[in-house]
N, C-alpha and C positions, 0 to 999 in steps of 0.2 A: 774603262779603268779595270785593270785586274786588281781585283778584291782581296783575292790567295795573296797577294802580294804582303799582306797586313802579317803573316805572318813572319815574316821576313823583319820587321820594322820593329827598331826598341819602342820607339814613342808614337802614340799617332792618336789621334782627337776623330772624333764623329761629330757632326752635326745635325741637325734637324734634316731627315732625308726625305723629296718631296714626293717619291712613287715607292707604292709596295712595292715591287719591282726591284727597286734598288737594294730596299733594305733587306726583301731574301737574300740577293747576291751577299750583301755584305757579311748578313747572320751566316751564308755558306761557308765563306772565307775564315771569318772567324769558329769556326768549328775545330778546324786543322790546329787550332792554338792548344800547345801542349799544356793545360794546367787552367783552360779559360773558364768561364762564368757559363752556366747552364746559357741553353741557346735561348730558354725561355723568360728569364729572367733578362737578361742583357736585350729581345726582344720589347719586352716592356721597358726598360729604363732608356731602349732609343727612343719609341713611341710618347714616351711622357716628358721629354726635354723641348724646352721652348726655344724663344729668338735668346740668341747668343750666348747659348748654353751648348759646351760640350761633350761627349764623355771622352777620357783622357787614362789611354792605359799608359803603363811604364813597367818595362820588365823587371828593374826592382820592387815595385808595390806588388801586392800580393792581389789585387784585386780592384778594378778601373774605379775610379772618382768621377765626379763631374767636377767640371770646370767651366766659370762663367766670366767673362768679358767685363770690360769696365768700358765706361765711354770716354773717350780721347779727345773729343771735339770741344770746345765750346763755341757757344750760338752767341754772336756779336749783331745785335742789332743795330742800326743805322740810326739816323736823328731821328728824336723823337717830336712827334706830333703834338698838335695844341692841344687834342683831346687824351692822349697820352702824360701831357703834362698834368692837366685838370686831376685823372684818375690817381696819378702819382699824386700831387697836393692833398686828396681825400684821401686816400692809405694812411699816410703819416699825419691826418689831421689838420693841414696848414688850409687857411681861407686866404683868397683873394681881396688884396682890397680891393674898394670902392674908385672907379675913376676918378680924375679929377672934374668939378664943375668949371664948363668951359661955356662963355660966352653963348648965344642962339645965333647960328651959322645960317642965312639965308637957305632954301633949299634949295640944290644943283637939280637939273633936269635930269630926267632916268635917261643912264645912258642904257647901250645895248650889250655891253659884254663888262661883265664885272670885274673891278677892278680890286686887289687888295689895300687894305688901310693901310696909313704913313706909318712910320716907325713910330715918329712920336705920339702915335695915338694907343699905341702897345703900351700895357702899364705892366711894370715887374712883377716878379709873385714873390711875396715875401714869406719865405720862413722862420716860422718862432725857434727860439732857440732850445727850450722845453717843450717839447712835446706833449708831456703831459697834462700843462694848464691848458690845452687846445680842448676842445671839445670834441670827441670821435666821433665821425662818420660812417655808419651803418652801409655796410656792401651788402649787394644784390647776394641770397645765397644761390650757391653753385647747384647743377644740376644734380639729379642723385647719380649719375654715371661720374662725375666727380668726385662726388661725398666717398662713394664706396673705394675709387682710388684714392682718395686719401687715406680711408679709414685701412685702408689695405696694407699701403707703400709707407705714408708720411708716418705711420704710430710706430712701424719697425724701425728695429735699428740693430746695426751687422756687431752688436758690441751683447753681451749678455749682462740682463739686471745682474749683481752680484748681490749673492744669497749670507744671513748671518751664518757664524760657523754651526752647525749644530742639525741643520736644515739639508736631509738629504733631498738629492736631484733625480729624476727620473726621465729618458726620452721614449716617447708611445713611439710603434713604427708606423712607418707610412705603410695601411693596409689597403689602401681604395687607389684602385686605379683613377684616370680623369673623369670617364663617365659611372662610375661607381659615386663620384664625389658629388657630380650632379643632381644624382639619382637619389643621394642621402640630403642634400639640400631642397630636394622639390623641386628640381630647374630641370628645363629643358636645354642639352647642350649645343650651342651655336655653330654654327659650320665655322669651321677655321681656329677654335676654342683653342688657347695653347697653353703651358702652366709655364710663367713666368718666374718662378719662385718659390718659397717653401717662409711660411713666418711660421712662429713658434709663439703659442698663447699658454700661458702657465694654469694649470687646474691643480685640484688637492687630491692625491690618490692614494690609501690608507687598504692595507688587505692584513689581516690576522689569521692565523690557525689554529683552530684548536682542538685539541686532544682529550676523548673524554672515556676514559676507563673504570667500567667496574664489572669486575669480576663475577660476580652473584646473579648478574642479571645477563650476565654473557654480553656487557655492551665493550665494545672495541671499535670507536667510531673517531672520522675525523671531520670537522666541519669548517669552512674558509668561508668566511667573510670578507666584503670587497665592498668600499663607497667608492666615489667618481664621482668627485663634486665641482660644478663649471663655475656657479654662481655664489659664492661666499660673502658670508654678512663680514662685512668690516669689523662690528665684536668679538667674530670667532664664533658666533650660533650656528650648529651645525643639527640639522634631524636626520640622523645616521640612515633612516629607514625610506628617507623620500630619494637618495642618491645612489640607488642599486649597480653595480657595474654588469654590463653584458655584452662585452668586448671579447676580445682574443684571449689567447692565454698571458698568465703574466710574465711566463719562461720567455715569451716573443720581448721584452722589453730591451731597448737597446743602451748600448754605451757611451753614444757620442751621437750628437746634434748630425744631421746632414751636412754636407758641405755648402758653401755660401748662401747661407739661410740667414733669417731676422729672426727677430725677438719682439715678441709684445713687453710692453711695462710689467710690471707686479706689484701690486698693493696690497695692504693689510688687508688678511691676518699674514699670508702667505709669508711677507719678509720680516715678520714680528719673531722673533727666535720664544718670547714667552706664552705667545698666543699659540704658535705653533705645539708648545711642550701640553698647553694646557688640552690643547685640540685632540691631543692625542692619547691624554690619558683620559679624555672622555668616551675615546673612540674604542679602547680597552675599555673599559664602565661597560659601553653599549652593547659590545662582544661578547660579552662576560654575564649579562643579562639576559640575550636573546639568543645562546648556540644551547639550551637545551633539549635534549633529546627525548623521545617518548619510546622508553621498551613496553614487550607485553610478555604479563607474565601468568600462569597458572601454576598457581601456588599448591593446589592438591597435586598435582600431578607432577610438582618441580620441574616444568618446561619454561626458560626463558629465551626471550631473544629481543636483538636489537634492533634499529631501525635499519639496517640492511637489511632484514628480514624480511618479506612482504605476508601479506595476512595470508595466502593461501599455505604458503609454507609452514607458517607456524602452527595453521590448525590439521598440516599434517600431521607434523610432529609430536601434536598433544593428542591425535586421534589413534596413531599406530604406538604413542606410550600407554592410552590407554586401552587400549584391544590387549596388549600385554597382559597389562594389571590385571586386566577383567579374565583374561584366559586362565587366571594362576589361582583367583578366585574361587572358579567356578571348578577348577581341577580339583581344591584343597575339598571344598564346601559338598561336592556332588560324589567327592571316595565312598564315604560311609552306603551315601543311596545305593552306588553302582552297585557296592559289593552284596547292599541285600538283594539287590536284582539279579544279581548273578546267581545269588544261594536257591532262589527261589528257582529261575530257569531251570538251575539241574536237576530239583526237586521233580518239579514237572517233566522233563525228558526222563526220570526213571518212572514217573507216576503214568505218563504216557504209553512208556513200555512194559509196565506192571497190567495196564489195561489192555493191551492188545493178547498177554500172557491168561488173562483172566477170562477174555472173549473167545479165546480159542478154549479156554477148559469148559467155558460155560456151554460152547459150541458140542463137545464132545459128550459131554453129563447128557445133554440135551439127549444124544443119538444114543449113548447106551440106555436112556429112561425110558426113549422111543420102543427100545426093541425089547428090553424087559416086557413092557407094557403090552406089547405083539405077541409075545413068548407066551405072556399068563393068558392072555383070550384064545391063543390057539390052546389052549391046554382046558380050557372050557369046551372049546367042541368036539376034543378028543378025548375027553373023560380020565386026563391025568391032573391030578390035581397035586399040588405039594407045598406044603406049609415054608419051605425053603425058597420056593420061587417068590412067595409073598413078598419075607422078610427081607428077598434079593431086591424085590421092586421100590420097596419102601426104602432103603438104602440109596438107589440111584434116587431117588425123586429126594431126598435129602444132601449129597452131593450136589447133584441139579443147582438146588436154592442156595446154596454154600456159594459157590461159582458166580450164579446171577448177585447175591451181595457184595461179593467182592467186587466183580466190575460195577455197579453202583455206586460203591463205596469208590474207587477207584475215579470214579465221572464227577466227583462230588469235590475228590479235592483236586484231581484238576482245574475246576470249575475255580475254586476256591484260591490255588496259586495263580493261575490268570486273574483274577481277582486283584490280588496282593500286587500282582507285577503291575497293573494298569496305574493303581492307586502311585505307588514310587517313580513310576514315569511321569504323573501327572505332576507329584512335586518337583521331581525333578525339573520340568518344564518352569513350572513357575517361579523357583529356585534362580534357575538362568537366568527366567526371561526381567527380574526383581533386579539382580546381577546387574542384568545389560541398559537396562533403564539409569540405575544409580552413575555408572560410568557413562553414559552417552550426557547428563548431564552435568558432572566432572568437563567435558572436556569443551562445554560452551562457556567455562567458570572463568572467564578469561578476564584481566584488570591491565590499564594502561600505569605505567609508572615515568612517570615523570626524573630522568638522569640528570643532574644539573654540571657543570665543569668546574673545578677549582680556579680561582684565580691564578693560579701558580702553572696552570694549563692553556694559558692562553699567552701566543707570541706572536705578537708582532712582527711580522716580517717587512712588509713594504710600509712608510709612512715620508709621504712629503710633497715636494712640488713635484711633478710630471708636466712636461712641458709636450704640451699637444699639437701635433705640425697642420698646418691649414696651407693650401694649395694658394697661391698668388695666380689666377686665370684671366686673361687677357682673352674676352668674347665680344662679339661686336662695336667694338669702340668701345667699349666698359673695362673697369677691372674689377675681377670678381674675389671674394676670399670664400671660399669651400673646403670642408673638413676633408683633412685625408686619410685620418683614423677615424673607425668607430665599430658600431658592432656586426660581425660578420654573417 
């Protein structure tokens, strides 16, 4: 068969194709289709069609349907049997009477090939005309490979429950391929497994958003809420917190039911329009209750943040506010010291250069006192003597001591400025280090606060029936019903 041919063709159906093989050629052909269905997608929805299930494009639809068969035959059984009648008579309740008593008939010798009884020994079977005064007879129960096609095929029905007005609808999509559907069942899947069908079981599916602003604490958060409830009390008792959803997004939610799909029943609360109203404004109550947020806040430091926030962030942000603080601190608090440490330095660089000026005079007093002092001894053993050389000597040796007090004097307040300066470094130091303690515990001062939302913050967006698609599987002589939504 040429495949490419398909694109040529307004209408054409696929069926169940029985070699990979096949179905590449086909998915090839279909490629060439100007406007067709991803290759991947159209790949799975051949792979998951069962017996007499087709997919059916048409170049006016925008996009292929499935389409499935109806059966045309009916099964005409032939006469029925003695034991067939008996079963029938127990279904509908009807007993057999009692033969009639008939005289004691000699005993005929055994023959060798059995014969059937005379007509007239056949007694009619009477049915009552009320059924109901009969007393029922209890059938054998069916196998569980029965049970499960009943529970599968016979509870559907191709008609949908009709909902009160007031009661929105919802369809989940089919997210689970076959063995996906197995796999979230627990089962192991059957060779030859195929999905027969698609039923639709009604659940209650409720999601709210809420919006929670305040400005002071820098919170700008938004919080969804979503129950997913399978099992409902017929009262309408709902514990919001045991029914968490953890499914797809809820943007995937679809518009319309699949094609030739069933319906489960629906029962209260679900087709209750009042139980529904009441269900719902307890589901707002529950929202409204439990979407509070926790900011954190350090109030010395006026750093808030919300719960997007995470804690490392936040005690950045309170650690580089407070290195700030503390730097502007220590700038205001340590002016006054600087400047006397500065007055003091220069004090000392002239007192330093005062000393070097004073060691060099002291140095030279030194050398003319020396040679004075040479001058007057040689004048002893030359026999000149003179009251002017004395008076000259004692002069220098006066200078002399003049010089040495000064550099003394000079060593003493330098001494004395390094002094001063240590002392103002040292406060300064403690000054800081006083500083940086007080802020470093500033910025562990950290409080959780509690944001609550307004009622008037909180909406509703989805609330009602959601009708959840369950797979109809046909695996080993069995039929199977396996979810085809859930969580991904």
């Amino acid at each position: 068969m040429d495949y490419k041919a398909l694109s040529n063709t307004g209408t054409w159906f696929i069926g169940k194709l029985q070699t990979e093989r096949d179905k590449n050629r086909l998915l090839d052909g279909l490629e060439s289709l100007a406007g067709g269905i991803p290759r991947a997608a159209m790949d799975k929805l051949i792979s998951s069609i069962g017996k007499r299930v087709f997919v059916m494009n048409n170049v006016h639809e925008k996009t292929p349907i499935l389409f499935q068969t109806r059966w045309v035959m009916n099964f005409l059984a032939g006469p029925m049997t003695r034991n067939q009648i008996r079963d029938l008579n127990a279904l509908v309740g009807a007993e057999e009477e009692e033969p009639l008593q008939t005289p004691p008939q000699p005993v005929a010798p055994i023959q060798r090939e059995s014969t059937p009884p005379p007509v007239d020994h056949v007694q009619p079977v009477v049915v009552p005309t009320s059924v109901q005064a009969q007393p029922k007879v209890k059938t054998p129960p069916r196998s569980s490979a029965s049970a499960v096609a009943s529970s599968s095929v016979n509870n559907g029905s191709m008609t949908k429950p009709a909902l009160p007005a007031g009661i929105r609808e919802y369809y989940l999509p089919q997210n689970y391929s076959l063995p996906e559907a197995f796999n979230a069942a627990g089962k192991t899947q059957a060779y030859g497994a195929n999905i027969q069908g698609v039923i639709y079981r009604p659940v209650l599916l409720a999601s709210a958003q809420v919006r929670i602003l305040d400005r002071k604490y820098g919170v700008d958060a938004e919080v969804t809420k979503t129950a997913f409830v399978e099992a409902l009390d017929r009262r309408g008792i709902v514990r919001w917190e045991e029914f968490p959803y953890a499914g797809p997004s809820l943007d995937r939610l679809e518009s319309g039911p699949a094609p030739s799909t069933k319906y489960g029943s629906i029962e209260a609360p679900l087709n209750d329009s009042k139980l529904m109203t009441a269900l719902q404004k307890d589901f707002t109550d529950w929202v409204f209750r439990n979407s509070a947020v926790t900011a954190r806040a350090n109030t010395a430091l006026k750093v808030f943040a919300g719960p997007d926030v995470s804690q490392a962030d936040f005690m950045k942000a309170c650690s580089e506010t407070a290195r700030d603080a503390r730097d502007k601190e220590i700038e205001k608090k340590t002016a006054a010291i600087e400047k006397k440490i500065k007055t003091l330095e220069d004090k000392l660089m002239r007192e330093e250069r005062e000393l070097r000026e004073d060691e060099s005079e002291l140095q030279s007093r030194k050398m003319e006192e020396y040679g004075t002092h040479a001058e007057n001894v040689l004048g002893l053993f030359t026999g000149s003597r003179s009251t002017r050389k004395l008076s000259s000597s004692l002069s220098k040796r006066r200078m002399t001591e003049n010089a040495k007090a000064e550099v003394e004097e000079s060593i003493q307040a330098i001494n004395q400025f390094k002094k001063d300066i240590a002392d103002l470094q040292r406060e300064r130091e403690d000054l800081v280090r006083e500083i940086s303690d007080r802020w470093g515990r500033v910025v562990s001062d950290v409080s959780e606060v509690t944001i609550s939302p307004k009622k008037t913050d909180v909406y509703v967006n989805i609330f009602g029936v959601a009708w959840k698609p369950f797979y109809v599987v046909g695996a080993g002589g069995e039929t199977l019903e396996l979810p085809a939504f859930g969580e991904e």
